[in-house]
PLY file of the C-alpha trace (Angstrom):
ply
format ascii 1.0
element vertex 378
property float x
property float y
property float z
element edge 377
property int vertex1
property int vertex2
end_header
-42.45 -8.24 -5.55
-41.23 -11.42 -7.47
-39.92 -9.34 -10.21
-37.54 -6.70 -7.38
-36.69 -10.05 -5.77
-35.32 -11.47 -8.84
-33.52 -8.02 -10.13
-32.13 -7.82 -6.70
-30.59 -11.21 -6.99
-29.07 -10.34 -10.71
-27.45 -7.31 -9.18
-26.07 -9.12 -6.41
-24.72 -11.37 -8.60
-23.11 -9.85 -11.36
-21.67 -6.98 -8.52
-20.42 -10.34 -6.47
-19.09 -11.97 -9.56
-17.06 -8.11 -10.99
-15.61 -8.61 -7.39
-14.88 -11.70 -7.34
-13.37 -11.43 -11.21
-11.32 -8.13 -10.27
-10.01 -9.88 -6.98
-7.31 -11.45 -9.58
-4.25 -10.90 -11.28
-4.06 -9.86 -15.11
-0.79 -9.20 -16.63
-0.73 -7.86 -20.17
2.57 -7.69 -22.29
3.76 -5.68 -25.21
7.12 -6.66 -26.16
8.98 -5.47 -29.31
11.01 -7.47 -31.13
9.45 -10.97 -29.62
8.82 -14.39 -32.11
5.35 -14.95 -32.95
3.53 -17.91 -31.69
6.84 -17.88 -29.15
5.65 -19.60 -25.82
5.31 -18.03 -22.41
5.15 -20.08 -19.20
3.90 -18.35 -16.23
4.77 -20.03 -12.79
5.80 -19.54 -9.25
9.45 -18.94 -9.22
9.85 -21.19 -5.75
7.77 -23.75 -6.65
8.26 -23.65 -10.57
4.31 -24.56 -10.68
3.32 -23.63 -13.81
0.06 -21.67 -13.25
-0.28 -20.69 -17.46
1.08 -20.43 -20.46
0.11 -18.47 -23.27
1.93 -17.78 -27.10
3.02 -14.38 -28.51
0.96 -12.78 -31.31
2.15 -9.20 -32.54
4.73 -9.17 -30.43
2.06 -9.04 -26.63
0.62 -12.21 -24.69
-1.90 -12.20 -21.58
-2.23 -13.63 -18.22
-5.16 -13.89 -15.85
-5.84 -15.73 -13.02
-5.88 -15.75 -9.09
-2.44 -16.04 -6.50
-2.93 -17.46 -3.53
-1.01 -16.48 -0.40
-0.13 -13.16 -2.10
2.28 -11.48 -2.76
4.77 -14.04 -4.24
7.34 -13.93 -7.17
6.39 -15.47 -10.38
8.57 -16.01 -13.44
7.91 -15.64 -17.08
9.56 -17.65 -19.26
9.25 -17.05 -23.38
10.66 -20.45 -24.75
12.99 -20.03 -27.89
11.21 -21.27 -31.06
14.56 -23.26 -32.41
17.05 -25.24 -30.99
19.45 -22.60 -31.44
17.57 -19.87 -29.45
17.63 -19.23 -25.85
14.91 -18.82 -23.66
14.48 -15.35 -21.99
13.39 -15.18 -18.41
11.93 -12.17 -15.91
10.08 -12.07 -12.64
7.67 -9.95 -10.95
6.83 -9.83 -7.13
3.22 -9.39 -7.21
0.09 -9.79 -5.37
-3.68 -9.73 -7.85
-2.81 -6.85 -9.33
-3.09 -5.31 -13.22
0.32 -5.79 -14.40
1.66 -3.89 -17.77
4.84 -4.91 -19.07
6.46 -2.92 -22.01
9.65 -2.90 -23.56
12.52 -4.64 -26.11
13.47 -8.12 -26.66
16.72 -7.76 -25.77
15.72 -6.15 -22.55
13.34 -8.95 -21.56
15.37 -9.86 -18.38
16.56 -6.92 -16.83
15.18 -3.79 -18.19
11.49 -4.45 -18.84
8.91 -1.31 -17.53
6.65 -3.35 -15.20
3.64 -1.12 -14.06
1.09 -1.31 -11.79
2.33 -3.56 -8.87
2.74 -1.94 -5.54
4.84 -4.79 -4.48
7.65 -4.99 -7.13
8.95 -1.56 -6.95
11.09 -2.85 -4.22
12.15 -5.75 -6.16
13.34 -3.15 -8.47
14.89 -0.90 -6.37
16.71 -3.94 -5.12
17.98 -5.23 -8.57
19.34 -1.48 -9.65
21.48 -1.26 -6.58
22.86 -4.78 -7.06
22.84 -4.09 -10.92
26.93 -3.05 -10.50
27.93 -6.10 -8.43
26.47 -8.54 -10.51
27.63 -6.73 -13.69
30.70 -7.53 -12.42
30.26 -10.97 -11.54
29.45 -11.74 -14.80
32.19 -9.76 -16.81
34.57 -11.74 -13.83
32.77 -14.97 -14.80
32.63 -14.80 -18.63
36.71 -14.18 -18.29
37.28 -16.93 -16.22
35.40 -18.87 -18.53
37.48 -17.47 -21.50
41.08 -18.68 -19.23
39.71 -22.07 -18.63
39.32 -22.49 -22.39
42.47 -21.52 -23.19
44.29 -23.86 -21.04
45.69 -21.17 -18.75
43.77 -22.47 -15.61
45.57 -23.03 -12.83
45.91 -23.78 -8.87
46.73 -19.65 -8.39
43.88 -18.48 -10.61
41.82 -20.92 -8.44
42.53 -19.53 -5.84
42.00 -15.60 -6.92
38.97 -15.98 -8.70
37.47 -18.31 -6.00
38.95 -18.46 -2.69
39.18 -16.20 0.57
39.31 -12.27 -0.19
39.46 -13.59 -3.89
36.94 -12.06 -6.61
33.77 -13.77 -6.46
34.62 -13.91 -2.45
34.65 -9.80 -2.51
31.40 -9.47 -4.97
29.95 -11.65 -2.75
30.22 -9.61 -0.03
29.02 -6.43 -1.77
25.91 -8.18 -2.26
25.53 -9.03 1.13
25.83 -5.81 2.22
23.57 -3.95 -0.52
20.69 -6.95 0.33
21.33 -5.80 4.10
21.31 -2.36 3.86
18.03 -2.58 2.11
16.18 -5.06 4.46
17.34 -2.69 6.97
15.45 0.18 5.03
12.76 -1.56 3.94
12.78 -4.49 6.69
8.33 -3.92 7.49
6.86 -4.62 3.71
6.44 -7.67 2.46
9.50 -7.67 0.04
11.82 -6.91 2.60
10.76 -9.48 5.31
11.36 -11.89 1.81
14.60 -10.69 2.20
15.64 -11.30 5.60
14.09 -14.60 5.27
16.34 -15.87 2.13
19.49 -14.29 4.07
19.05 -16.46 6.95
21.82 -18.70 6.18
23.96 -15.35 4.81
24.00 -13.77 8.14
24.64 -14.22 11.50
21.63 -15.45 14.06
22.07 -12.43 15.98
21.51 -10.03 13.37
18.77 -12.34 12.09
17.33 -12.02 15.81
18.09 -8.37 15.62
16.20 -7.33 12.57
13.53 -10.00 13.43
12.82 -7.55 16.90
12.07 -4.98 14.68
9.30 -6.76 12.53
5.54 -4.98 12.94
3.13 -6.99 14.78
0.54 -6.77 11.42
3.56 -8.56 9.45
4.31 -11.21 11.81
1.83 -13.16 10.77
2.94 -13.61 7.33
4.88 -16.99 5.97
7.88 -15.24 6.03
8.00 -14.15 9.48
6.44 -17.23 10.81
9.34 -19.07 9.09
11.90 -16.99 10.44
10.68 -17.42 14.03
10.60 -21.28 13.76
14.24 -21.20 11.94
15.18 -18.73 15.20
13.84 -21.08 17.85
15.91 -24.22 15.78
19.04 -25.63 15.77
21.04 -26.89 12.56
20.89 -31.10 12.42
24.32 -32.19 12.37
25.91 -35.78 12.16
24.79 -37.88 15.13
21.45 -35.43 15.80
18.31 -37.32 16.64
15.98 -36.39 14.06
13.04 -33.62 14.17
10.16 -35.26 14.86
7.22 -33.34 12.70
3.52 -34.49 11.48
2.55 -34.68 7.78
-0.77 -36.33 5.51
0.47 -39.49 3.36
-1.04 -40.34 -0.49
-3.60 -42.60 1.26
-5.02 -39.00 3.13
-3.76 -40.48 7.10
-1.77 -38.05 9.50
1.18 -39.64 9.95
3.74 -39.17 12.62
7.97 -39.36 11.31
8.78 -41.18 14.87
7.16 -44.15 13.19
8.68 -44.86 10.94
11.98 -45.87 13.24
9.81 -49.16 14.26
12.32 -51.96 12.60
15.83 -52.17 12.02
16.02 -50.12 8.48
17.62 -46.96 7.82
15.53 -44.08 6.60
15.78 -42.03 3.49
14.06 -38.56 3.95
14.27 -36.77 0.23
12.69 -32.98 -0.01
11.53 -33.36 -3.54
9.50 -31.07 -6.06
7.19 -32.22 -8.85
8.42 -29.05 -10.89
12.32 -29.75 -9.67
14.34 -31.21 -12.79
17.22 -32.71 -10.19
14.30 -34.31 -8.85
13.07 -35.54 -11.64
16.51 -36.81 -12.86
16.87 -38.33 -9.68
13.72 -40.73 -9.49
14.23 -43.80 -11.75
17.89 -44.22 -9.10
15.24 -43.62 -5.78
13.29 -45.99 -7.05
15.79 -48.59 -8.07
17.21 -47.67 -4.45
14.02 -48.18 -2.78
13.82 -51.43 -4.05
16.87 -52.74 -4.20
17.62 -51.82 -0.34
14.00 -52.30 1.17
15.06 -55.21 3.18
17.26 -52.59 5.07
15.75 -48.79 3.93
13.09 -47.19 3.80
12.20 -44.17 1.77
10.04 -40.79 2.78
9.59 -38.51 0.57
8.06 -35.16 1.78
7.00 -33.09 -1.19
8.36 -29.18 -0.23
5.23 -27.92 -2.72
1.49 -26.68 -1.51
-0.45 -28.01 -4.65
-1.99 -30.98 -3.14
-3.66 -32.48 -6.04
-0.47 -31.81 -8.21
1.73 -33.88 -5.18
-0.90 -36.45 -5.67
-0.86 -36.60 -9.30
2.70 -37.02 -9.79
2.74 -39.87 -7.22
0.36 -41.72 -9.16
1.87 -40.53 -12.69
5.69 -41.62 -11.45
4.39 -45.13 -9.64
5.56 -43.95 -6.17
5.31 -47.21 -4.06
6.89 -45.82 -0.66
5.49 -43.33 1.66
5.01 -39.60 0.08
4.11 -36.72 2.43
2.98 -33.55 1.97
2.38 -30.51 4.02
0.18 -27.44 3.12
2.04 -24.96 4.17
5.05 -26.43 1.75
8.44 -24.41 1.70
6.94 -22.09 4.85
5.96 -25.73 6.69
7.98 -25.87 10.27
9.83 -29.36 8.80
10.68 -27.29 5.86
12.75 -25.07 8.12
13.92 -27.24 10.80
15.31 -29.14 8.07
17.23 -26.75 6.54
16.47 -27.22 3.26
18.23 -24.50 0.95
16.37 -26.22 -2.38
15.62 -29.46 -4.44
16.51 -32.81 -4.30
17.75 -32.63 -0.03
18.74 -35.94 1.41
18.77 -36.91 5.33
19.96 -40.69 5.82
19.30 -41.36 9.44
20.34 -45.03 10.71
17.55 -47.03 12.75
17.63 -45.38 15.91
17.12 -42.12 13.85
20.52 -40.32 14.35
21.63 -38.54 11.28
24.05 -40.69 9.32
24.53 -37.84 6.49
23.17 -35.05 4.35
23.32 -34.22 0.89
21.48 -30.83 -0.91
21.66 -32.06 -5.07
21.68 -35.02 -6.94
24.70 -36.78 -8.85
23.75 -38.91 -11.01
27.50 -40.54 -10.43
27.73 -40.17 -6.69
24.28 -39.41 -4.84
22.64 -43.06 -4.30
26.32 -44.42 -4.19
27.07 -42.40 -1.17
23.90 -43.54 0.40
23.97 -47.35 -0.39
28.05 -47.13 0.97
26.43 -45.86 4.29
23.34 -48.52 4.48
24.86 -51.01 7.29
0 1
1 2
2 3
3 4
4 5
5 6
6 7
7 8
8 9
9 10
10 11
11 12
12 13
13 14
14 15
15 16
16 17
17 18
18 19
19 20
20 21
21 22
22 23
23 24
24 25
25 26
26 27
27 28
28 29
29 30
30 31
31 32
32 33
33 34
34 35
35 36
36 37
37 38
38 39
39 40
40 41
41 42
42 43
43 44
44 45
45 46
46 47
47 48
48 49
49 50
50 51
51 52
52 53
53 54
54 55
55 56
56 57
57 58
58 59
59 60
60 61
61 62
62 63
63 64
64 65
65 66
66 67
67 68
68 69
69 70
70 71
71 72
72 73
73 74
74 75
75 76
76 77
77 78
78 79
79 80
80 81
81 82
82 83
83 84
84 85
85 86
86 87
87 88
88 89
89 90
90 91
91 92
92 93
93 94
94 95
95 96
96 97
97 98
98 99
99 100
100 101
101 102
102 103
103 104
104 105
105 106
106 107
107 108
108 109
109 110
110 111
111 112
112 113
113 114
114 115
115 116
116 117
117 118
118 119
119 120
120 121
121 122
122 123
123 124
124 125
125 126
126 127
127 128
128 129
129 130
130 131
131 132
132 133
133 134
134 135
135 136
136 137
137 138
138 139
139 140
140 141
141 142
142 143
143 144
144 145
145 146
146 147
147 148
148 149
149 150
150 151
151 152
152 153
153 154
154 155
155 156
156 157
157 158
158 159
159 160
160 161
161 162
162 163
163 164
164 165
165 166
166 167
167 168
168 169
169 170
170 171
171 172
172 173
173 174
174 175
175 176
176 177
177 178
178 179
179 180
180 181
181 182
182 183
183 184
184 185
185 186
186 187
187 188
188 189
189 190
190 191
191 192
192 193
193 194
194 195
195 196
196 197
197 198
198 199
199 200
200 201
201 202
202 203
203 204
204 205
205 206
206 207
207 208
208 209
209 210
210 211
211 212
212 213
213 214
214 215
215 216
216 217
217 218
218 219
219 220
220 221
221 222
222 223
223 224
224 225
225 226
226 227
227 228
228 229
229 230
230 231
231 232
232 233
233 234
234 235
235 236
236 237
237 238
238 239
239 240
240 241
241 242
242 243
243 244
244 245
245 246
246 247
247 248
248 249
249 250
250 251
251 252
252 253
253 254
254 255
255 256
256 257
257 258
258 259
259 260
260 261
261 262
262 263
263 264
264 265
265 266
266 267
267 268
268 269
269 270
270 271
271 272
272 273
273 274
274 275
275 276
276 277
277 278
278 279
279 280
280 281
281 282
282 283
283 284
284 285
285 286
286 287
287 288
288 289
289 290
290 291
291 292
292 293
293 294
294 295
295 296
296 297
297 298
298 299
299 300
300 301
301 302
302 303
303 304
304 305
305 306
306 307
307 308
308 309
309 310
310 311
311 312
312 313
313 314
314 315
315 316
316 317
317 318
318 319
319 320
320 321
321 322
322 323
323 324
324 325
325 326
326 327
327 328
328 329
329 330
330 331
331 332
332 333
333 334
334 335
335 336
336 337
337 338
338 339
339 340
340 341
341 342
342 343
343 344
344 345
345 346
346 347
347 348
348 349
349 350
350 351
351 352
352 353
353 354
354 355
355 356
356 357
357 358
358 359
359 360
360 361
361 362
362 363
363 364
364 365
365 366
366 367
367 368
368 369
369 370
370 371
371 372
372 373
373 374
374 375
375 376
376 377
């Protein structure tokens, strides 16, 4: 009896543990032409969290691991092995799948053969109908590039190459209308609800709305369509706004409310701001010299945009943070996220001390950000 018992229990486990080891992703390369002992960086392309990294040996390299919140893009990187290389750079949209990538060197960004994921074949059914369009871009952009150069640049040139009905104006909208005739097509899978989602500020509301009417009940509950439905039921902050009022967890583990922090006579600093962000990065030594410098009339809140709470709470204690940093799990899908409007990394709201928006900035300038902000500090 002892001895079925304790076969029973081996079974079990090593059936639970196959599961539970198959339940992953595993992508396995076989590139020709790659540098050996090149390096390969695996990450999520939002975030630009680094989930592995890995080196090349006869020309393949290997991934394995577990996504969360599938499916989601990642990147791979392959990191030149001199200062005079360049790094080459390709994503998949995957869930835990068996990927197989084959194909050149020269092809690594654009024409690889990625096998085995349900969920990119849309990805590349996107990319091949905007493959024209942004062939054009860049043969438009390289040329410009070429004029400038030369010295031939010039106030009309501006204005064809850049302005109303000009050339990157017209590409621009053949883009548009490719990414919307294909979230149209394709608007209940994953992919295409992605889509819709990074059009958002591309598009009108109403044809946001529109599409958003057509969504499947079994996809509403994804990130995408929950994020859509709070950026619906929002209004842009302008100028002068009262700010959104929202609810995140500090370093010291307390839910804290935003409301309080309007309880003296400072200004407030809100920065969106990601560990993995290189603005961000460049950025911190003039927060910090602004934080201190100005905390007799500012405070800064940073709200870190990423879901990796022990790698928000890491780089706190790694970079010294000394104000308030917030987090949120559900990170770039989180309703502040949205209400905020935040198209990427470093985003700046300066609201004055009755919390009215005083101005906002998406970037960092290392010449002009924290000047801007200190010239509006009253």
């Amino acid at each position: 009896m002892k001895k079925t018992l304790l076969l029973t229990f081996i079974i079990g486990f090593v059936l639970t543990s196959c599961q539970e080891e198959q339940s992953g992703f595993e992508i396995t390369a076989n590139i020709k032409g790659l540098s050996e002992n090149a390096k390969v960086v695996l990450s999520e392309t939002e975030s630009q969290k680094i989930l592995d990294s890995a080196f090349v040996k006869n020309d393949s390299f290997k991934f394995k691991g577990y996504l969360d919140n599938t499916p989601i893009e990642i990147s791979i990187v392959i990191l030149p092995t001199d200062n005079n290389g360049q790094a080459k750079y390709t994503s998949i949209f995957m869930g835990n799948e068996i990927i197989e990538i084959t194909g050149l060197s020269e092809e690594f960004s654009s024409n690889l053969k990625i096998r085995g994921s349900e969920f990119n074949k849309l990805k590349i059914d996107l990319a091949e109908k905007s493959k024209p369009a942004n062939a054009e871009y860049d043969q438009n952009f390289e040329k410009m590039i070429s004029i400038r150069k030369d010295g031939n640049w010039n106030d009309s040139l501006q204005n064809a190459y850049w302005g109303k009905n000009g050339i990157f104006d017209n590409i621009d909208n053949q883009l548009l209308k490719i990414k919307k005739e294909f979230v149209e097509k394709n608007l209940n899978t994953h992919f295409g609800l992605r889509q819709l989602y990074r059009l958002r500020e591309d598009v009108p509301n109403e044809y946001l709305k529109s599409q958003f009417q057509k969504v499947k009940p079994d996809l509403k509950n994804t990130e995408y369509a929950k994020s859509l439905q709070i950026y619906l039921d929002s209004e842009p902050l302008k100028e002068n706004d009262a700010f959104y009022n929202f609810k995140a967890e500090n370093q010291n583990g307390e839910i804290v409310e935003f409301a309080n922090y309007f309880n003296d006579n400072r200004y407030v600093l809100l920065e969106f701001y990601s560990p993995h962000c290189g603005w961000c990065k460049m950025a911190l030594p003039e927060i910090k010299e602004l934080a201190e410098s100005k905390k007799d009339s500012l405070k800064v809140i940073t709200f870190n945009v990423d879901k990796d709470k022990n790698d928000w709470l890491k780089t706190n204690k790694s970079n010294n943070i000394s104000w308030e940093s917030l987090w949120d799990e559900n990170g770039r899908y989180s309703e502040t996220f949205v209400k905020y409007r935040v198209a990427g990394t470093p985003t700046y709201y300066l609201f004055d001390n009755k919390g009215k928006i005083v101005k906002k900035w998406t970037g960092f300038d290392k010449k002009t950000t924290v000047e801007n902000i200190k010239q509006r500090i009253k």
